[in-house]
C-alpha positions, 0 to 999 in steps of 0.5 A: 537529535540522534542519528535515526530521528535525523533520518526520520526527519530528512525523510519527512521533508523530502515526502512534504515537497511537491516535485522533485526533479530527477536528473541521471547522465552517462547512462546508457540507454536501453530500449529493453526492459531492465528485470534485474537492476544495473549498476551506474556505468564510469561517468554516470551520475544521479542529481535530484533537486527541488522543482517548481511544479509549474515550471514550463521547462523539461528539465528545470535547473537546480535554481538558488537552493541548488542541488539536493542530492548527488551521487555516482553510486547507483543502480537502475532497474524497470519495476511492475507485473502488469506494467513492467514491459509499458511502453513508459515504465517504472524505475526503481533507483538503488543507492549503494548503502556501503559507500556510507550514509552519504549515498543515502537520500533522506536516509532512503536506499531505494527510491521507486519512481512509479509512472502511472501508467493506468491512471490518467488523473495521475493523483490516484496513488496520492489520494489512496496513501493519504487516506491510509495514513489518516486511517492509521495504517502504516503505510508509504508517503508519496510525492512527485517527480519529473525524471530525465535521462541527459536531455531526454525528459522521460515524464512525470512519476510517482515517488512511492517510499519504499517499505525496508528496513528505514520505513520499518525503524520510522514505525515500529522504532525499537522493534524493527529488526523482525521478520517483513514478508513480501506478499505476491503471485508466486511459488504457491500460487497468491497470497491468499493466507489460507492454512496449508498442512501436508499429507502427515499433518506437518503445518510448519512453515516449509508449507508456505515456500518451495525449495529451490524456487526463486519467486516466493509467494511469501518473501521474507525481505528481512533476516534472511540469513538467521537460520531461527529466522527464516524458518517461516515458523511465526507466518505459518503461526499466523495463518493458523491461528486467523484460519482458526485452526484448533478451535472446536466447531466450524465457521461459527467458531470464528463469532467466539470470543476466543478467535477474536482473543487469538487473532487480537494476541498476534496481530493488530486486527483493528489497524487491519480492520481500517485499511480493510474499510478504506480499501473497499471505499477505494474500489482497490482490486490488486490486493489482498482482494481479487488478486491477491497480492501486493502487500506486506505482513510484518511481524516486530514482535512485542515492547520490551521483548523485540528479539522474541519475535519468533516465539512471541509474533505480532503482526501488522498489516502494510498495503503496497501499490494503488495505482488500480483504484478509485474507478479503475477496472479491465474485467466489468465489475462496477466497484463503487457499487460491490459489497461491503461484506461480501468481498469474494463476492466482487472478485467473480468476474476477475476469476472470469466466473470459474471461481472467486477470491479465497481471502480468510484474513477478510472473510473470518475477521468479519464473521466475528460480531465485534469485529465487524461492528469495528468495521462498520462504524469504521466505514461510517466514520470515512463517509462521514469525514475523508471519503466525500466527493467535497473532499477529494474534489478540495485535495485535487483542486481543479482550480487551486494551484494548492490542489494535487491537479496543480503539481501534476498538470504541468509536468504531464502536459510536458510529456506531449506537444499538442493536445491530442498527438501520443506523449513521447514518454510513451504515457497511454493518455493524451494531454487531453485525456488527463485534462477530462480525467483530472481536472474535469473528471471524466470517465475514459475508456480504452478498449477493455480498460475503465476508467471512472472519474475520481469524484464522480466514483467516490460520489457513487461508492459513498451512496452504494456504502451508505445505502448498504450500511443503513440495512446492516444498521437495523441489526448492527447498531452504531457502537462508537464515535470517530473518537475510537479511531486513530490518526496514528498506528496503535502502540505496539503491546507490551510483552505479557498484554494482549495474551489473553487478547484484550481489546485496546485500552482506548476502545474499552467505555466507547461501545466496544465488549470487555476483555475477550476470556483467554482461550482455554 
């Protein structure tokens, strides 16, 4: 086994473990938020081990398996937009690739630990990854951790694997070495995918960044220092071509065969087109949604030619951060009962009425007929399989130690020594609170901020989306079984495939048209 699938295995066992115990000392500590990430002082160290979720210990000792991980080589920092300055924070944990792989934990150079802080259930993450990855959509693993600073038990938190050059590897193999852009609230605004061109029609990449700004709407992470690189060519390329530019005609170009033969030859539209139906299931606002921001586009080029990746771009789509989902609301928009379709629609309120999302990747994709019954059947084939009440009230597990209730219950229970009295860790939620949340599936409110039961939201969103999709079926006919979908990512195409945008081999007899004409 070479160096790299050893990499991909360590990473694999490390995710399957139910909790991890995080262990730092000698650090000194810091009652102002840590923006930028500090090194680990003389003394200090990071010990990581496994735990047994239903120790009733603070801080568990490392037991007969020992220690797992071991290092003086690291840096601390507190992460998030909304939640950077809570009074329990996220930490985003550096390991120093140049001291060797030594300092690496299971082939990981950064590890974030997520604090929850809007999710008293303290599963809702943990549900949202696993139903993109059964969906077949790139996307992080997750497990949990308890976090200790020297004798100080800061809480339970969310391990949440980095998308990086590593997560790249594991996915796109051979082809990792492309262009992975950061997508956020920044320089120009959100990150929205709308076409920009300047006053002499230039619409090259320098439209998508501003010189001299430090906060990038579109950060390119990777290949930062290639001056053919970074030039933002292949991005502009994309925004231009799922914004349909070119194409004779006005919104009915986007229903043609040759916008879906030119969205089909520069992105994985399908992979695309089920985090879409998984993410409208999920009720998930702060995203490529009402926000929008927080995910990423990565560009690894095609098989057999991943050094063309400028001149020959393909895209896939890579969610990040779900810890407002699934019940979760501040602005009074009942998300278990939004449009399927419509999604700009949904986003009023969070414009507080003045406007709505502009989110073209969304709202030209699902103007194109083929595309949308992609969708829909999607939709479909979720309510019919992981998106149930039955479900997710197995994965939770109420009364399974089995269950993901079983691996948070204790930890969270720790971060407070009565039922009713304010966690020490700083947690929003009382004991009692994340037990009428996550074990008995409560709603909660805490003054503008909702929160649904988990089971009791997915029992209201599957009966709005099936309500809605048995409309759309008297025009939109069901077109493929679950079969057309898959549990894993698509394979990457092969240098000369999809040019004249072909749609996948393994869609074609199952309900789904011919090979789009290329585009003249």
């Amino acid at each position: 086994m070479n160096a790299t699938a050893r990499a991909a295995q360590g990473k694999a066992e490390f995710f399957d473990a139910r909790m991890y115990m995080f262990h730092v000392t000698g650090f000194p500590h810091r009652r102002d938020v840590l923006v930028r990430p500090e090194d680990a002082p003389d003394g200090a160290r990071l010990d990581v081990w496994r735990i047994d979720p239903d120790d009733d210990r603070h801080v568990p000792g490392p037991g007969a398996r020992g220690t797992l991980f071991s290092t003086a080589d690291f840096s601390l920092g507190n992460s998030g937009n909304r939640t950077l300055r809570a009074p329990k924070r996220s930490w985003r944990i550096g390991l120093d690739p140049a001291a060797g792989g030594g300092t690496r934990l299971a082939g990981m150079t950064r590890i974030n630990l997520k604090s929850m802080y809007n999710d008293p259930s303290q599963m809702r993450e943990a549900l949202a990854w696993r139903l993109f990855r059964r969906a077949g959509v790139p996307a992080p693993r997750h497990t949990y951790a308890r976090l200790a600073f020297d004798d100080a038990y800061r809480g339970l938190f969310s391990v949440i694997e980095q998308v990086d050059k590593r997560f790249l590897k594991d996915h796109f193999g051979g082809n990792a070495r492309g262009n992975l852009y950061k997508c956020r609230c920044g320089d120009i605004g959100g990150a929205t995918l709308e076409y920009q061109a300047g006053p002499d029609g230039d619409d090259s990449g320098r439209q998508y960044f501003l010189s001299g700004r430090k906060r990038r709407t579109y950060l390119l992470k990777t290949n930062k220092n290639d001056p053919q690189a970074a030039t933002y060519a292949d991005l502009a390329r994309f925004i231009a071509v799922i914004n349909g530019v070119g194409l004779p005609g006005g919104d009915e170009r986007f229903e043609t065969d040759a916008f879906r033969a030119s969205v089909d030859a520069i992105m994985n539209a399908r992979a695309f087109l089920r985090w879409a139906g998984v993410n409208v299931l999920l009720g998930s606002w702060d995203n490529y949604f009402a926000t929008p921001s927080n995910f990423y586009l990565y560009n690894s080029g095609r098989l057999g030619a991943a050094g063309d990746f400028m001149r020959s771009p393909y895209f896939t789509f890579i969610p990040w951060d779900y810890d407002n989902c699934l019940g979760i609301d501040y602005f009074g928009t009942r998300w278990q009962y939004t449009d399927v379709l419509d999604w700009p629609g949904s986003t009023a309120r969070y414009w507080r009425g003045h406007s709505t999302s502009r989110i073209p990747l969304v709202q030209n994709l699902l103007r194109n007929h083929e595309y949308r019954r992609y969708y829909l059947d999607y939709l479909e084939h979720l309510l019919e399989t992981e998106f149930s009440p039955r479900r997710l009230s197995t994965l939770i597990g109420a009364g399974s130690r089995d269950g993901l209730w079983g691996r948070v219950r204790q930890a969270a229970y720790l971060e407070s020594g009565t039922p009713h009295s304010w966690p020490f860790t700083g947690r929003q939620f009382t004991n009692d609170e994340v037990y009428r949340a996550g074990c008995r599936q409560y709603e909660l409110r805490h003054g503008r901020q909702k929160v649904d039961g988990i089971v009791h939201y997915v029992r209201m969103r599957r009966d709005s989306a099936r309500q809605q999709l048995n409309q759309l079926r008297k025009t939109m006919p069901r077109a493929a079984d679950g079969d057309a979908f898959p549990v894993t990512m698509e394979a990457l195409p092969r240098h000369g495939e999809l040019a004249a945008g072909q749609l996948r081999p393994q869609l074609a007899g199952r309900g789904y048209p011919a090979p789009a004409a290329a585009a003249a």
